[in-house]
Each structure stands twice: as C-alpha cells, then as structure tokens.
VEXNUPA-941980 format. One record per residue (C-alpha): residue number from 1; x, y, z; residue in three letters. Coordinates in steps of 0.02 Angstrom, whole numbers, plus 50000, padded with zeros to 5 digits. Layout:
    k     xx     yy     zz    r
  NUM      X      Y      Z  Ala
...
***
This chain:
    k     xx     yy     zz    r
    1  58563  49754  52263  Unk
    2  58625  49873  52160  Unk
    3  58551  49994  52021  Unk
    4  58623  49919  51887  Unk
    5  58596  49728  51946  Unk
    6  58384  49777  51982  Unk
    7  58378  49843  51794  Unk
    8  58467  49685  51710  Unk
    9  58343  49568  51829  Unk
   10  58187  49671  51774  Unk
   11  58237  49648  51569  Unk
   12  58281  49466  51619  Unk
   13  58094  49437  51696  Unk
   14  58016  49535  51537  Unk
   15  58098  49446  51397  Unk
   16  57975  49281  51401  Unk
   17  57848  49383  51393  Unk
   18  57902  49470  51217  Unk
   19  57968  49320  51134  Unk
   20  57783  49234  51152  Unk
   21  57684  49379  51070  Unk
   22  57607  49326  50923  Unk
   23  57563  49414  50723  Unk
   24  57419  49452  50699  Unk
   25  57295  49382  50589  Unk
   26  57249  49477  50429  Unk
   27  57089  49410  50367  Unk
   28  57036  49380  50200  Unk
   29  56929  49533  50135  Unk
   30  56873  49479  49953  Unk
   31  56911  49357  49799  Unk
   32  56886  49401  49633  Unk
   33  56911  49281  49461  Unk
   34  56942  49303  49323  Unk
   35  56866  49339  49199  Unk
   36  56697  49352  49282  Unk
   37  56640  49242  49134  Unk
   38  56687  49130  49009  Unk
   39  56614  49033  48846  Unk
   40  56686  48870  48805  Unk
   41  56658  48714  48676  Unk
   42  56640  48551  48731  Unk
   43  56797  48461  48764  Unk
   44  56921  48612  48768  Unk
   45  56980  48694  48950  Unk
   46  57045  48881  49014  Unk
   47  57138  48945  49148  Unk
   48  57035  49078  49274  Unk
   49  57138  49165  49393  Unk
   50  57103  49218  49581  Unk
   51  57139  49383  49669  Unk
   52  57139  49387  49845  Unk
   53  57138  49529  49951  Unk
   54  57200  49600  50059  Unk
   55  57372  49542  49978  Unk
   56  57458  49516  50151  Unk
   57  57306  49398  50195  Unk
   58  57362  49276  50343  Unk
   59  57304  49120  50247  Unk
   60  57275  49167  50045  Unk
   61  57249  49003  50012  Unk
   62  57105  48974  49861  Unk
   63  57012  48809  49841  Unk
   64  56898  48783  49677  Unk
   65  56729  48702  49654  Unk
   66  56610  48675  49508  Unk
   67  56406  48676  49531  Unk
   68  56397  48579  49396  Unk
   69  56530  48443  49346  Unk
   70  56440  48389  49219  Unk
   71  56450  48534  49155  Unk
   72  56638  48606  49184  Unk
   73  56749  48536  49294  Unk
   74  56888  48638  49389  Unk
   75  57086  48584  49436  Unk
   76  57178  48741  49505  Unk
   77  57107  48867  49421  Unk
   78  57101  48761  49217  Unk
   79  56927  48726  49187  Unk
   80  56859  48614  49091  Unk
   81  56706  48597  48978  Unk
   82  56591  48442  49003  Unk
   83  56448  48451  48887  Unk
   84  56337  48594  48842  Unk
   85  56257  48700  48975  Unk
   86  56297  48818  49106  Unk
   87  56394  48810  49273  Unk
   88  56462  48932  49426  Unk
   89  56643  48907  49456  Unk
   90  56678  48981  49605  Unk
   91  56873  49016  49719  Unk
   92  56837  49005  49909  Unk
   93  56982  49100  50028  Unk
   94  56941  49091  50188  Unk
   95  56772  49144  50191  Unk
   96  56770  49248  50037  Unk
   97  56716  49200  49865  Unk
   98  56722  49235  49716  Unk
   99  56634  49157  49530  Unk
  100  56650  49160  49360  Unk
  101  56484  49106  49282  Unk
  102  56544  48964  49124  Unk
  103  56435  48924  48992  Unk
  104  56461  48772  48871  Unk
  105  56409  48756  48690  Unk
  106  56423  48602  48571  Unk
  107  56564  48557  48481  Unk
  108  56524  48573  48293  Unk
  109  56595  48414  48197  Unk
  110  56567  48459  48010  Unk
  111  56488  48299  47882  Unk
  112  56604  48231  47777  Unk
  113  56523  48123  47663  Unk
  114  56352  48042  47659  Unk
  115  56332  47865  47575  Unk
  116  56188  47745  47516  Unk
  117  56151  47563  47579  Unk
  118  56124  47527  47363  Unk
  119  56182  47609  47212  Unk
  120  56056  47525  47105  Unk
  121  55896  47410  47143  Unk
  122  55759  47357  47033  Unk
  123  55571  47373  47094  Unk
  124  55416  47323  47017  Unk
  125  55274  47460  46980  Unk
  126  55192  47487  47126  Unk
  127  55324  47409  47257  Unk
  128  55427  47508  47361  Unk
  129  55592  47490  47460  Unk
  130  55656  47604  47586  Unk
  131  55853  47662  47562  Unk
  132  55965  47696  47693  Unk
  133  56080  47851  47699  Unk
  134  56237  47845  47828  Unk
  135  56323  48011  47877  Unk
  136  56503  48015  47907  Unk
  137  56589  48048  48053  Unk
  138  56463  47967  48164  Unk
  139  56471  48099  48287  Unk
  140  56434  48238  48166  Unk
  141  56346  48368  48231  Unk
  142  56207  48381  48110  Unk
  143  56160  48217  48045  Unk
  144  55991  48277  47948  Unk
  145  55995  48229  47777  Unk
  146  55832  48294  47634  Unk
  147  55790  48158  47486  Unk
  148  55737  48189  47313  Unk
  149  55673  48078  47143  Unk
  150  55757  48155  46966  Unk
  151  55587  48091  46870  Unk
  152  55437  48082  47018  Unk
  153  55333  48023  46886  Unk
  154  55444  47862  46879  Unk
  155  55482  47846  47065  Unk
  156  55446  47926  47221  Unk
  157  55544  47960  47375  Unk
  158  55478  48034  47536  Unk
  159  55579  48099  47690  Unk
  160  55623  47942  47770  Unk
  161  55709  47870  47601  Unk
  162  55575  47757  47575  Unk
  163  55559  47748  47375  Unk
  164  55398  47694  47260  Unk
  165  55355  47644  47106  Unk
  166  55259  47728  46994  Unk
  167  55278  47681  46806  Unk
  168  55410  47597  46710  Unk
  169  55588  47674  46684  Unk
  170  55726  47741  46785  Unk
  171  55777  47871  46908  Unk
  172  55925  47919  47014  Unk
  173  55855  47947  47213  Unk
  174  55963  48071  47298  Unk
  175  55996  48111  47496  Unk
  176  56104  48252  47534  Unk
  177  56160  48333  47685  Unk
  178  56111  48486  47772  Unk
  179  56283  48529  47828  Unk
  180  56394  48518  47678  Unk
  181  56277  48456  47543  Unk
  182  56353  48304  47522  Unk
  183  56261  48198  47410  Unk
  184  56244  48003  47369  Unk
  185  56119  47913  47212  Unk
  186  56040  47766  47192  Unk
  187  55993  47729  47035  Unk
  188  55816  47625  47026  Unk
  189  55756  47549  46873  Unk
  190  55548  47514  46889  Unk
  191  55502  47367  46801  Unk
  192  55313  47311  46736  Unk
  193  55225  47192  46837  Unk
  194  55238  47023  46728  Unk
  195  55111  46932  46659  Unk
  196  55131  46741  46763  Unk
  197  54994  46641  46690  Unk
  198  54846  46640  46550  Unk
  199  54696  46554  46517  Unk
  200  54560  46526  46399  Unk
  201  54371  46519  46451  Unk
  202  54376  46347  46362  Unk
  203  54524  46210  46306  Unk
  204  54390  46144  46145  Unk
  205  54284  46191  46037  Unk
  206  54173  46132  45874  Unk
  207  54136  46228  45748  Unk
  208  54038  46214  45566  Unk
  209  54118  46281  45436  Unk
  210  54092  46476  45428  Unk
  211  54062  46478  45602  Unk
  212  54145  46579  45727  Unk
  213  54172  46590  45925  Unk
  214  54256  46724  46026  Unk
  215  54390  46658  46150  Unk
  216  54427  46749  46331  Unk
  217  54611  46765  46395  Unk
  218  54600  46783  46589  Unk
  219  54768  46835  46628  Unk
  220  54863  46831  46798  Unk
  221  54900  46933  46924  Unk
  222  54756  47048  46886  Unk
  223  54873  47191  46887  Unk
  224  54981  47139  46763  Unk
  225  55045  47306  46691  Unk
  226  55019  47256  46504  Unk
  227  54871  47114  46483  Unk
  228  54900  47103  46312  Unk
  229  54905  46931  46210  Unk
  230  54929  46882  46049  Unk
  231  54830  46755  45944  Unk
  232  54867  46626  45831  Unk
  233  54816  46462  45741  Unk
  234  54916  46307  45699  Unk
  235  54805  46280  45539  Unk
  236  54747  46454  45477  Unk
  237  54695  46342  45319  Unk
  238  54540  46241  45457  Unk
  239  54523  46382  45587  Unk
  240  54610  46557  45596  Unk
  241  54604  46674  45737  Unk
  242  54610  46864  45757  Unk
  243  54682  46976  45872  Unk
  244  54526  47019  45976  Unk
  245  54520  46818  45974  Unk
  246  54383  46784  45884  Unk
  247  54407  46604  45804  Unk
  248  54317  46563  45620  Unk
  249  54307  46386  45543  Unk
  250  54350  46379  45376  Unk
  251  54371  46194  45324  Unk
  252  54352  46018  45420  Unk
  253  54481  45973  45532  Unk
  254  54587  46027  45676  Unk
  255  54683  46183  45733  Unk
  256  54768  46235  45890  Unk
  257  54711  46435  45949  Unk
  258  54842  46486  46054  Unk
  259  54870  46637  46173  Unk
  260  55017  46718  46229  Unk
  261  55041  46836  46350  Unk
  262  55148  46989  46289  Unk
  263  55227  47002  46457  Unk
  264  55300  46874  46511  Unk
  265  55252  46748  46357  Unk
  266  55137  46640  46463  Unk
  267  55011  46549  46357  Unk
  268  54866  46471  46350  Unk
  269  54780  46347  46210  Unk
  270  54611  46283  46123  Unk
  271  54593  46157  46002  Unk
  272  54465  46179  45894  Unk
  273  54389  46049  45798  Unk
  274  54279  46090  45632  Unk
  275  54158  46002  45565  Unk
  276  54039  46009  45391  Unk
  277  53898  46097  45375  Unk
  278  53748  45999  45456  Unk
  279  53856  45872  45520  Unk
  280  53796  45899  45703  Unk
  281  53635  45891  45812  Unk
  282  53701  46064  45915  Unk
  283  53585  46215  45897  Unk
  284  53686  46350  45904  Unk
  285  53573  46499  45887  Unk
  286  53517  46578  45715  Unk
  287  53649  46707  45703  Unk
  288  53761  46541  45640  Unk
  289  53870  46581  45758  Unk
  290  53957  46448  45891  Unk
  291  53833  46488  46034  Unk
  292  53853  46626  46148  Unk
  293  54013  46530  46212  Unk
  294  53934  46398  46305  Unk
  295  54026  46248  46220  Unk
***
C-alpha cells in the first residue's frame, strides 16, 4: 500500500468520528423581569418582560407562574389583576428565576346618584318609619351615605334613615353621599294624633232650677295630641253649658249637653232634664248644687 492510499484510508476511518461530535450545552445563568414590580387596578393587565442570560443559552425557553391567581394571573408575560392584594409573578428558564412582586388595589367606581324609596310620607307624632336610600351604580366603590332632618324639632332622623316624629309640621329628610355628595329628600309631614272617641261620666242628669253639675269628657286614645272639646246645649233657654262643662238649669224642661272633640269631632252627649224648685225627694248637698256628680 502506498503513501498516498494509507493517508486517504486513515481520513476515511476518522470522519464518523467528527460528524457525531456534539455542541455543547450553554446553561442558563440568570432571569431577570421586568420591572421588578408593578401596581395594578383590578380588572386591567401589563406586559413584564424576561431576560435570560447568558444570551446564547442552549434552551432560553421562559415559562410563567402566579402564587396567587386570585390575585394576578399570568399568559406570556401580560398579567392580569384579579382582585386586590399582592402576588409573586415569577419566569422560570431552566433552573433560573426570576420575579416581579404585583400588588393589586381596588378599582374606584365613582356614585352617581343616590335616590329615596319615598318623596313624601305622612307620620303621626310619635310614629316613625325608616327610609331607604339606594346608591347608584351598584358596584360603587363607596356606598356610605350620612342623613339629616331640616327642622329636628319636627322630625328626627338617625344614621340608619329611620325617621321620628316629634311635633306637628313638616320637614325635608336628606341622605347624601360620601363620594360625590349626591343628595335625595323626602319630604314628611307629622300629623297630631286624632282624637277617636269621647265620653261623658254620665248620659242624664236632673237638675232644679239654679242648679248646676260639672260634666267629664274622657277622651280617646289617651294621647290624643289636642284633648280639647267644646260644649254646647240644645236649649240654652232650660240648661246652658260652659266651656269647662259645667251645666246650669235655668228653667223646666229638657236640653241636650253635647261634647265634641276638637280633633277629630268625636262627640259625646247628656240630656239633662230640669225640674222646679222642690219638685224632688233627692238631697243634693247644701251647696244647692247637683251632688258631687253622683247622679
């Protein structure tokens, strides 16, 4: 064999062996994202980027994770706020890592206009009814509302809208909004309590001429805001009748006392019958007055 023929066998015999040798394998040496940090609202979403080094790195592939999905979620980089709070995000290559440390705040949804169950009631001194107030949008982020009374010494309100009565007459209650001072009225009239029924301490009576008797009015409720009555007589000319109801005879015959209620005009009657002077057996004390009211 010949020089030249041993050389071409020997390259012949070597060249498996360089055609199989393998690159080798450059490792990844760091990640870094950015930005290292990042504040977010609820609902909106930002892109973070990876660096991976060395930038020849065999296998540079980055995959993404969130510690908290409820939080932020993470699709290629774009994350994505959840609800308020705080999460890592964090690139993996290889065994490298890097983070960016997400927080979340709340979405601020402004009130646009606050409104009233009523825009007018009626309630009866005393009474009370509690209003309702409804924010608008639902979802806005500060629903408080404060309440107030434009004559206190009419009605009341306290914090939760619930409204009382104090004395007659009116008064606008007003809730308004923290966030925007938006504002809504109800205007409440307060009316009396109303007299619903009268009566006398007695439906008769007999008198002698110059005599007199004091009737009682007993009205109802008790709490009747004005108790009041008036008095009068169907025959002033046999019996008449002042306001404090105090009834004198003044000539034989008949005569209807009657009581009504100012409030409400309930009423309530006596008749009273009068007789001459001497024309009865009753002893009625020696003031000559009827009795003490026992009839």
């Amino acid at each position: 064999m010949n020089k030249t023929l041993f050389l071409f066998t020997v390259a012949l015999l070597a060249l498996p062996l360089s055609c199989s040798k393998k690159a080798p394998n450059v490792k990844v040496e760091s990640v870094t994202v950015v930005p290292a940090s990042l504040s977010l609202v609820e609902g909106t979403s930002q892109q973070v980027r990876a660096t991976v080094l060395p930038a020849n790195a065999t296998d540079p592939t980055v995959t993404w994770s969130s510690s908290n999905t409820q939080v932020a979620t993470v699709n290629a980089g774009t994350v994505t706020a959840v609800k308020p709070g705080s999460a890592t995000i964090t690139a993996t290559a290889g065994v490298q890592r890097g983070t960016c440390a997400v927080t979340v705040t709340a979405r601020i949804i402004n009130v646009s206009a606050v409104t009233l169950n009523k825009s007018k009631t009626t309630i009866i001194i005393g009474g009370s009814e509690t209003l309702t107030a409804t924010v608008s949008p639902a979802d806005a982020s500060d629903k408080s509302v404060s309440w107030s009374s434009s004559a206190p010494a009419v009605a009341t309100v306290d914090q939760s809208g619930k409204v009382t009565a104090v004395s007659v007459g009116t008064a606008d209650i007003t809730v308004k909004t923290t966030d925007g001072n938006k504002t809504a009225t109800c205007a409440v009239t307060v009316d009396p309590i109303v007299v619903t029924g009268v009566t006398l301490d007695t439906s008769n009576a007999t008198l002698y001429i110059g005599e007199n008797v004091v009737l009682t009015p007993t009205i109802t409720p008790a709490n009747a805001t004005d108790q009041s009555v008036n008095w009068s007589s169907s025959a002033p000319a046999v019996a008449t009748v002042d306001q404090d109801g105090r009834v004198t005879a003044v000539s034989v015959g008949s005569a209807t006392i009657t009581a009504t209620a100012v409030s409400g005009g309930k009423t309530s009657t006596c008749v009273v019958t009068v007789q001459a002077a001497g024309g009865g057996t009753e002893d009625y004390g020696s003031g000559g007055s009827y009795g003490e009211g026992n009839f």
